[in-house]
ROMI-639232 format. One line per field, with one value per residue: residue number from 1; x, y, z of N, C-alpha, C in turn. Coordinates in steps of 0.05 Angstrom, whole numbers, plus 5000, padded with zeros to 4 digits. Layout:
REM residues N
kolpa <- NUM, ...;
n.u <- X, ...;
n.v <- Y, ...;
n.w <- Z, ...;
ca.u <- X, ...;
ca.v <- Y, ...;
ca.w <- Z, ...;
c.u <- X, ...;
c.v <- Y, ...;
c.w <- Z, ...;
REM end
This chain:
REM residues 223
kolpa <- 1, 2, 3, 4, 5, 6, 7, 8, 9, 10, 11, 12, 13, 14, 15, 16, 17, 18, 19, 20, 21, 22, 23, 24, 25, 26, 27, 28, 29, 30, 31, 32, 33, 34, 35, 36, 37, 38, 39, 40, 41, 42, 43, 44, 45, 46, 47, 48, 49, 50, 51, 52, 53, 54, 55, 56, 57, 58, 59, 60, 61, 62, 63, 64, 65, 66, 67, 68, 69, 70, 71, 72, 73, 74, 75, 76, 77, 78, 79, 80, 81, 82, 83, 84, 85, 86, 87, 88, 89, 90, 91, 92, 93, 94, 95, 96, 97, 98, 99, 100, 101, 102, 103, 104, 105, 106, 107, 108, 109, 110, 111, 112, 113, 114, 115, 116, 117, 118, 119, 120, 121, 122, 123, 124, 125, 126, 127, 128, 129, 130, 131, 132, 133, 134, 135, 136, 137, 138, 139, 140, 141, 142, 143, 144, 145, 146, 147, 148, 149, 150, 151, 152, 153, 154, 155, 156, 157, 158, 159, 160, 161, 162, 163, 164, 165, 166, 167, 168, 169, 170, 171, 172, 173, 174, 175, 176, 177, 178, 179, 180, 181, 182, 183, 184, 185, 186, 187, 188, 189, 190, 191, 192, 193, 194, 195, 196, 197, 198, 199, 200, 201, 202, 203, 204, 205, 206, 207, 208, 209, 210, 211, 212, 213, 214, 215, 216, 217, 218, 219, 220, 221, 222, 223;
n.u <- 5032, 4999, 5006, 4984, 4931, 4859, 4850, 4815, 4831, 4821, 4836, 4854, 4793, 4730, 4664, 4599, 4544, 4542, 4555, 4550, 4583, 4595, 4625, 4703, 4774, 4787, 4826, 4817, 4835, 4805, 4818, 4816, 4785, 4767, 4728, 4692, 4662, 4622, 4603, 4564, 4512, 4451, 4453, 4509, 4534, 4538, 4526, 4524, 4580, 4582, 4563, 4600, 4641, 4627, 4621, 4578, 4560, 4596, 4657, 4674, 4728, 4796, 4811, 4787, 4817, 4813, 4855, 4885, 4874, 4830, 4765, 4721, 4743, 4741, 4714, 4646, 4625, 4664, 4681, 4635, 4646, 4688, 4656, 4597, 4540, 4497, 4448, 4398, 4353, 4303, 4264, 4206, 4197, 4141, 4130, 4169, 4200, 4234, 4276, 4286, 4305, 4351, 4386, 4392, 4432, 4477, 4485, 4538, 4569, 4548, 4532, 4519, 4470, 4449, 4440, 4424, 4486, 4513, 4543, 4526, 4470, 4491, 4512, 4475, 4445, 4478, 4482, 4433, 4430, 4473, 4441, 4391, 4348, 4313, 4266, 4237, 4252, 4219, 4184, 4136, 4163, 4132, 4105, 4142, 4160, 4179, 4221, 4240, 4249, 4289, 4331, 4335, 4347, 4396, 4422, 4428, 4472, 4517, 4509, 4542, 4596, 4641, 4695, 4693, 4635, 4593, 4546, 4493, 4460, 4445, 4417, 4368, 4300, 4301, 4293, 4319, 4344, 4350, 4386, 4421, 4445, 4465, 4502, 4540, 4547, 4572, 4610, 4637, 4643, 4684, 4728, 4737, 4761, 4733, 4718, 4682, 4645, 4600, 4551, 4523, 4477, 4476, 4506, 4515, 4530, 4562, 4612, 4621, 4624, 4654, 4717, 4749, 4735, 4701, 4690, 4648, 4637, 4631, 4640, 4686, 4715, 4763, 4812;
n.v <- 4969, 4985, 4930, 4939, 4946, 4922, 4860, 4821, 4765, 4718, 4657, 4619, 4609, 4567, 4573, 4554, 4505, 4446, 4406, 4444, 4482, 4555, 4592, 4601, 4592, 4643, 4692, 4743, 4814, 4838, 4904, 4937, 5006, 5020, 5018, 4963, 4932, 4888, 4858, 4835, 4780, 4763, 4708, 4692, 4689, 4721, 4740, 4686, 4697, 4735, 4710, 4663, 4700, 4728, 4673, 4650, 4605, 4554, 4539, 4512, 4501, 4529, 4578, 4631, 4680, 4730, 4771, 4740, 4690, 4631, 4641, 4605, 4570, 4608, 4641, 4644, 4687, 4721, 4726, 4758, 4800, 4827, 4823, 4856, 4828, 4842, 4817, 4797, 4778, 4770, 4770, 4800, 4834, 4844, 4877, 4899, 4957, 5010, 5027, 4984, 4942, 4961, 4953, 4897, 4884, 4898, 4849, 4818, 4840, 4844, 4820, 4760, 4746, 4792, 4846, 4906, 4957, 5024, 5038, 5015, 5035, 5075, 5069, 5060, 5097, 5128, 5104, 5110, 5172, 5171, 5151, 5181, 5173, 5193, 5209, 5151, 5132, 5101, 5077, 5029, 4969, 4942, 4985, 5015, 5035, 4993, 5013, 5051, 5007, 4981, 5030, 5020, 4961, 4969, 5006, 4964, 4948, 4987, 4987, 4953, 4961, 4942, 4921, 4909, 4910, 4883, 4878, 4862, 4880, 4937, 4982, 4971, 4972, 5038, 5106, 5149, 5196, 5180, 5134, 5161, 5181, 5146, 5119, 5152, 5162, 5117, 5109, 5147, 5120, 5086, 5117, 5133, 5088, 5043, 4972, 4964, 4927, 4903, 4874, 4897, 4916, 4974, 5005, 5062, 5085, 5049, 5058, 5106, 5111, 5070, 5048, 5006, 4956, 4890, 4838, 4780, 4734, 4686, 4610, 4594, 4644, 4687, 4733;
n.w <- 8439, 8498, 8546, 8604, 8591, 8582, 8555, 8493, 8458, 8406, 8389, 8329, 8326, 8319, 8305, 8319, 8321, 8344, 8297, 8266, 8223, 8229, 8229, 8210, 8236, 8251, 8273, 8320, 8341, 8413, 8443, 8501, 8495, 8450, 8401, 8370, 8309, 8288, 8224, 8180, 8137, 8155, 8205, 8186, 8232, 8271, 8317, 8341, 8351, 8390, 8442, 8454, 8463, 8506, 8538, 8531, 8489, 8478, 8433, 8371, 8363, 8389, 8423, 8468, 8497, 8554, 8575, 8586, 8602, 8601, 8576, 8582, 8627, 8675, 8735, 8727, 8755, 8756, 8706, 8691, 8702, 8678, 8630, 8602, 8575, 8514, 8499, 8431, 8452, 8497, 8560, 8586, 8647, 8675, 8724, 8746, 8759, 8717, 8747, 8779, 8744, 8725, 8762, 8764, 8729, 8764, 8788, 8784, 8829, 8874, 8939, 8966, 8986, 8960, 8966, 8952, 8954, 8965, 8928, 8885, 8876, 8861, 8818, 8783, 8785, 8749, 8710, 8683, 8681, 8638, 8592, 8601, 8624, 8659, 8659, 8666, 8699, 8744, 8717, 8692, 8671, 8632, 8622, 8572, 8509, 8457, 8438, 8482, 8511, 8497, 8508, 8555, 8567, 8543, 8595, 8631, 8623, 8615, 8669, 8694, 8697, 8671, 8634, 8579, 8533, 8493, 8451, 8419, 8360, 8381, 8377, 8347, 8347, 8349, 8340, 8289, 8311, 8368, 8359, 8343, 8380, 8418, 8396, 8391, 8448, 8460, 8423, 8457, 8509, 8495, 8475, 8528, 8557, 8549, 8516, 8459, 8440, 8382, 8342, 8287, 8229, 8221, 8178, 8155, 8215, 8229, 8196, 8205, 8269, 8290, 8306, 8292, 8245, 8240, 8188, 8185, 8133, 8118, 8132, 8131, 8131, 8141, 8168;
ca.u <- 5007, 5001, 5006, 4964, 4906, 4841, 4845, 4805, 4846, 4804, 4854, 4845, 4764, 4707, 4640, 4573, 4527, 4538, 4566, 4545, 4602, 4588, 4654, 4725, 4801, 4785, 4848, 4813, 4840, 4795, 4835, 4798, 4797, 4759, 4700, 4695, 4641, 4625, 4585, 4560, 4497, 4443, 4464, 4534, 4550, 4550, 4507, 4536, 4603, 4589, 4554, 4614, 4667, 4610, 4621, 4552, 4557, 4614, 4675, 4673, 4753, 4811, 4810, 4780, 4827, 4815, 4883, 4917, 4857, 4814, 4738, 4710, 4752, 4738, 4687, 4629, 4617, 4692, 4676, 4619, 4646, 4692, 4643, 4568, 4528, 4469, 4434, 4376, 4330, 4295, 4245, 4199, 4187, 4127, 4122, 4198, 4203, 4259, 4308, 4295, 4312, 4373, 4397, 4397, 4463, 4499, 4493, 4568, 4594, 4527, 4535, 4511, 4443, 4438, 4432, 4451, 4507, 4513, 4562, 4502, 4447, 4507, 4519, 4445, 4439, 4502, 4478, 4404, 4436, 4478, 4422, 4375, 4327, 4305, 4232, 4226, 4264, 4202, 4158, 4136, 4176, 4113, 4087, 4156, 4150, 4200, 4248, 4244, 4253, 4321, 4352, 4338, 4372, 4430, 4428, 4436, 4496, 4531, 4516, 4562, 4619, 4662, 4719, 4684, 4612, 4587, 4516, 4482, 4444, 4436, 4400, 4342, 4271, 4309, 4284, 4338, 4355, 4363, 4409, 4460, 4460, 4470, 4523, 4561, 4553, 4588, 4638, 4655, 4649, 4711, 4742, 4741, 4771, 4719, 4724, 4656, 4637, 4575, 4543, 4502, 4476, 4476, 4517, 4521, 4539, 4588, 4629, 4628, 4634, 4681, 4751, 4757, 4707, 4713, 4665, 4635, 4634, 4621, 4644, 4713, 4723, 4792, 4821;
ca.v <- 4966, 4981, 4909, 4936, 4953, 4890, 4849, 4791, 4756, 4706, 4644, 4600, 4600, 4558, 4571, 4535, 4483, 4415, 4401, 4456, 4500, 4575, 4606, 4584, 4598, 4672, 4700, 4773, 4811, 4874, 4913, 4963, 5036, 5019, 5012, 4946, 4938, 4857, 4865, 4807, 4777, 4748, 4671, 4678, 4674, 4749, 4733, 4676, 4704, 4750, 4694, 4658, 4720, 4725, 4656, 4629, 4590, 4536, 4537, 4480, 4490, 4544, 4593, 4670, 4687, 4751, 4776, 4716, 4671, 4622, 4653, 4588, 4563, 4629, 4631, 4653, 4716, 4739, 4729, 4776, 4829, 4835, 4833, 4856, 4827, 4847, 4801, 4805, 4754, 4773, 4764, 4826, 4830, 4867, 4877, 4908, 4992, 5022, 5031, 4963, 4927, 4969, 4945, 4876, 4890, 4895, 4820, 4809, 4859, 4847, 4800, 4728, 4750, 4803, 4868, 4935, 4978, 5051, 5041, 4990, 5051, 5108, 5058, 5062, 5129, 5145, 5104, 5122, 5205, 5178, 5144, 5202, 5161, 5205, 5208, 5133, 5108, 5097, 5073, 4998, 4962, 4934, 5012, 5027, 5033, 4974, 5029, 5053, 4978, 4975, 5028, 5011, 4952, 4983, 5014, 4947, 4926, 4993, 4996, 4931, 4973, 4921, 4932, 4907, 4917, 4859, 4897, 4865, 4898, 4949, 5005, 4956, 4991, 5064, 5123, 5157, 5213, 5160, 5114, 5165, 5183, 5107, 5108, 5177, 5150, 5085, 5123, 5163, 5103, 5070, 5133, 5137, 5061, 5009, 4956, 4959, 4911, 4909, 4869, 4920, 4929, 5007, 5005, 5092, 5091, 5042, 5070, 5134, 5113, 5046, 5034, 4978, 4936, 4861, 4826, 4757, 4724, 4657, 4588, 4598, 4674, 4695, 4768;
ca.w <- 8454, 8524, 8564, 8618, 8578, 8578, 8517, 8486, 8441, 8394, 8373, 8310, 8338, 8305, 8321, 8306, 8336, 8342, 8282, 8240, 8229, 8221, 8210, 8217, 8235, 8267, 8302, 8322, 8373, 8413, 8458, 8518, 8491, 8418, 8389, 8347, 8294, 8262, 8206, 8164, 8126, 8167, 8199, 8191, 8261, 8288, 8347, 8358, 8363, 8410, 8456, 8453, 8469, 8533, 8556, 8532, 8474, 8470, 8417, 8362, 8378, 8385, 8449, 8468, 8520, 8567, 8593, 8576, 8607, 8579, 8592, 8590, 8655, 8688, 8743, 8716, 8770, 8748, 8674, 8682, 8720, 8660, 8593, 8595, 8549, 8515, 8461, 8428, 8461, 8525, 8582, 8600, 8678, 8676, 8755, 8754, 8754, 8713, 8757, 8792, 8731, 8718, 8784, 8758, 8722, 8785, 8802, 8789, 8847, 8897, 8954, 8956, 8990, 8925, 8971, 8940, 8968, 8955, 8897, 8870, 8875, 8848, 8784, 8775, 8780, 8730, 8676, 8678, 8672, 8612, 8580, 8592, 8621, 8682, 8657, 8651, 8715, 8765, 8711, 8704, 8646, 8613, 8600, 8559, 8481, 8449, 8432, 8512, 8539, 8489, 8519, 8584, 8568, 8547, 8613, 8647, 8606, 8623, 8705, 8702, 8700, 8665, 8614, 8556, 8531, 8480, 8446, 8392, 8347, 8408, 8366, 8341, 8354, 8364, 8330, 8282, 8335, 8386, 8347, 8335, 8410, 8426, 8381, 8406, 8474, 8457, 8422, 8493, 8525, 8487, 8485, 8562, 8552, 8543, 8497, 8451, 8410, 8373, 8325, 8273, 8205, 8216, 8164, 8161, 8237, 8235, 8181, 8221, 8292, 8295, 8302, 8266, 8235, 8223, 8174, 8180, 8104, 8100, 8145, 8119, 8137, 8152, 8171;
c.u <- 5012, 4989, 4993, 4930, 4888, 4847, 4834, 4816, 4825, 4825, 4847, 4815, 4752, 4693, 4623, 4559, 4527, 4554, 4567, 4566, 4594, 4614, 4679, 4756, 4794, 4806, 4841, 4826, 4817, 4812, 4809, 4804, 4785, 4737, 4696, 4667, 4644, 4599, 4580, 4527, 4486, 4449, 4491, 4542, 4548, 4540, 4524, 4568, 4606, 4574, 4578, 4638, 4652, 4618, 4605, 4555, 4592, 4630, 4667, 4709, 4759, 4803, 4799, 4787, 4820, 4833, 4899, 4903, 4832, 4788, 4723, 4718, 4752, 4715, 4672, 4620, 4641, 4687, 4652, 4625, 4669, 4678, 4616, 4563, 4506, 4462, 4401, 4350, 4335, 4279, 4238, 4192, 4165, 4127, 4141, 4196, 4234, 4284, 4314, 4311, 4336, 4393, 4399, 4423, 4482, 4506, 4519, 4584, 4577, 4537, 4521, 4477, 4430, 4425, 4445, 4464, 4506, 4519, 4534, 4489, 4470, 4501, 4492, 4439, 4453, 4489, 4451, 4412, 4457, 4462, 4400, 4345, 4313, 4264, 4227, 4227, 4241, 4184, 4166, 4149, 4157, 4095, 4099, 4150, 4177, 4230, 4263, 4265, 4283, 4345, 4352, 4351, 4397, 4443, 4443, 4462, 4514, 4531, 4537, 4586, 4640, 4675, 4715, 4655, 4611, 4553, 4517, 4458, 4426, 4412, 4367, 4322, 4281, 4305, 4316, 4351, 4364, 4386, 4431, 4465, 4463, 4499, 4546, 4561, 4573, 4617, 4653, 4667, 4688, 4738, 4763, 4755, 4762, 4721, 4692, 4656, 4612, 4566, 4523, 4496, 4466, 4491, 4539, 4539, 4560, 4607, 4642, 4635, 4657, 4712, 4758, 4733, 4714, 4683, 4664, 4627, 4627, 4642, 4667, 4728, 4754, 4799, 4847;
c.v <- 4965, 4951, 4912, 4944, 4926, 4893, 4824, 4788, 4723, 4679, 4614, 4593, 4586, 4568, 4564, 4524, 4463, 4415, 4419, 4484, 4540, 4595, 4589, 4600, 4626, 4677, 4739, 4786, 4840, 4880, 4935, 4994, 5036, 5013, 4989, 4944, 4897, 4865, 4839, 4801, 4771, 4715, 4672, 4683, 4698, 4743, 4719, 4678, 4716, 4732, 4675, 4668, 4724, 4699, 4643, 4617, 4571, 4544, 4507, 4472, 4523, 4552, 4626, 4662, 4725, 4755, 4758, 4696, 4660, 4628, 4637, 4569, 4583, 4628, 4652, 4680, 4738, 4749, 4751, 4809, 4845, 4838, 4828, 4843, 4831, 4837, 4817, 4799, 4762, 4780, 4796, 4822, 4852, 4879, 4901, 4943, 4990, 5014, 5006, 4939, 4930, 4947, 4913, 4871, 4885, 4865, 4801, 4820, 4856, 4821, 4777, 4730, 4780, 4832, 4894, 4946, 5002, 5050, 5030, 5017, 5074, 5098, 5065, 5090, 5142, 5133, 5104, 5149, 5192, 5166, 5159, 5193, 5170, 5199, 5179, 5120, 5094, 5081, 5043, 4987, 4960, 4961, 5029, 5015, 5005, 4991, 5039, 5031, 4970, 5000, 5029, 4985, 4951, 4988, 4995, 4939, 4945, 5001, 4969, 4942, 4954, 4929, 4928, 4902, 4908, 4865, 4875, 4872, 4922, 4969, 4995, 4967, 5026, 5078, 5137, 5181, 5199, 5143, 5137, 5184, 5162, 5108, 5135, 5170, 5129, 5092, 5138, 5146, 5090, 5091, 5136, 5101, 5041, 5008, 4946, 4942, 4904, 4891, 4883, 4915, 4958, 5012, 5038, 5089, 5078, 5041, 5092, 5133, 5093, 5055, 5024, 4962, 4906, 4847, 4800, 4751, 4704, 4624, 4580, 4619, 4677, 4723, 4766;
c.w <- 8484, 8535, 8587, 8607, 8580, 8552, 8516, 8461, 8419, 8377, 8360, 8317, 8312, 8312, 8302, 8329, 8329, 8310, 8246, 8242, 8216, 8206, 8230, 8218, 8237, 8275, 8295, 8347, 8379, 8442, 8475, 8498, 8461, 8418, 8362, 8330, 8281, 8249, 8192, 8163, 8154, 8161, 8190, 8213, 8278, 8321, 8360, 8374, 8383, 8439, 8468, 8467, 8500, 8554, 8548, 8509, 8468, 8447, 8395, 8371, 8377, 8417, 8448, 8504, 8524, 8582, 8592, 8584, 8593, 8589, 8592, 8618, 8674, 8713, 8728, 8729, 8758, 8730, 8672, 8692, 8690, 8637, 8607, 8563, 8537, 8485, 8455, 8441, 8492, 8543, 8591, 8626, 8678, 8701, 8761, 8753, 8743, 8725, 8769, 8767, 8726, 8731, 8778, 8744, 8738, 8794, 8805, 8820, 8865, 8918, 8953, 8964, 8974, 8944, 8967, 8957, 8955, 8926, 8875, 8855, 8852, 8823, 8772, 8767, 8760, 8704, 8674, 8669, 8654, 8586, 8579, 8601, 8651, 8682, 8662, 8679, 8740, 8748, 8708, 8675, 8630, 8598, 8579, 8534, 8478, 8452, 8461, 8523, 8519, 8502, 8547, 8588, 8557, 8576, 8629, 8638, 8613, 8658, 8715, 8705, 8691, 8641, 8583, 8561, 8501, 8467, 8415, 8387, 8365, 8387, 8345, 8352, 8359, 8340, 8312, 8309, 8358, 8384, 8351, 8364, 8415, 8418, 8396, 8426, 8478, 8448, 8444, 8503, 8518, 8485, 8522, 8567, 8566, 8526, 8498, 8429, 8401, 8345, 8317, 8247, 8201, 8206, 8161, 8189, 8244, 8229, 8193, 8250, 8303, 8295, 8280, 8263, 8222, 8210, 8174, 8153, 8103, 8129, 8146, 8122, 8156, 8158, 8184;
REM end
């Protein structure tokens, strides 16, 4: 394995809430340059794992180191410049246009008074033309269909430009023709060496586009 490559390494993890344990003794690793896949019932933990590998949801114990660091002692601007994340749960700005929302992505690499720089506007512009979303980018968030306003936030998760990209259930409201461009996109992406990870039950697509696929079983789950 190339040693300069990003990696999140996942050691002996718990995760849960408060005392409710969801799964246990994890050691996963994802490396930049793949496409990972967790699969698992609803409620065993997928979400929350990837909340977790983000920074936002606490450990019950163990470590998820990035590069050899622990991403809960990280600062929080660093931690994001390395992993987008994109959950399911989230706030419509009706007011916002397209492309201004995109631009919300950037808030890791913007200055402290949050004013774009060229690079800011380019990122914007690159992943609106690989998302396809030329027609959409002026219009007002609140007039896009559900399926629109998901992958527009995709968009925001890849103008972060960061080495891993953390999607769950990204393809939720997306038309079959859409999904399996989502998914060939994602596959480039990791190609071109990001580190995707995705919680899905596209079951078809993630047989066919993953790497590797790790399954969530039960509170006890090992691999």
């Amino acid at each position: 394995m190339d040693n300069l490559r990003p990696i999140i390494q996942c050691q002996d993890i718990c995760i849960g809430y408060d005392k409710k344990v969801l799964f246990d003794s994890i050691h996963w690793t994802f490396e930049a340059g793949k496409l990972y896949t967790i699969k698992g019932l609803n409620g065993t933990g997928k979400s929350t794992l990837l909340k977790s590998i983000a920074g936002l949801q606490p450990l019950i114990k163990g470590k998820i180191l990035l590069n050899g660091e622990d991403i809960f002692l990280m600062n929080s601007e660093v931690r994001a410049r390395q992993i987008a994340y994109m959950g399911t749960q989230v706030t419509m700005p009706f007011s916002m246009t397209v492309d201004e929302y995109i631009l919300m992505g950037r808030y890791p690499h913007m200055n402290w008074w949050a004013h774009e720089t060229a690079s800011d506007i380019a990122a914007v512009k690159q992943s609106i033309i690989d998302l396809k979303l030329e027609p959409l980018q002026h219009k007002k968030i609140h007039e896009l269909s559900d399926g629109e306003f998901q992958q527009v936030r995709m968009a925001t998760a890849l103008v972060r430009e960061a080495p891993f990209i953390l999607l769950d259930e990204p393809t939720s409201f997306l038309d079959y023709l859409n999904k399996e461009k989502l998914w060939t996109l994602l596959q480039s992406l990791a190609k071109a060496g990001k580190g995707i990870i995705i919680a899905s039950h596209d079951m078809d697509y993630v047989q066919l586009f993953s790497d590797e696929i790790y399954e969530i079983k039960s509170a006890t789950n090992t691999v």
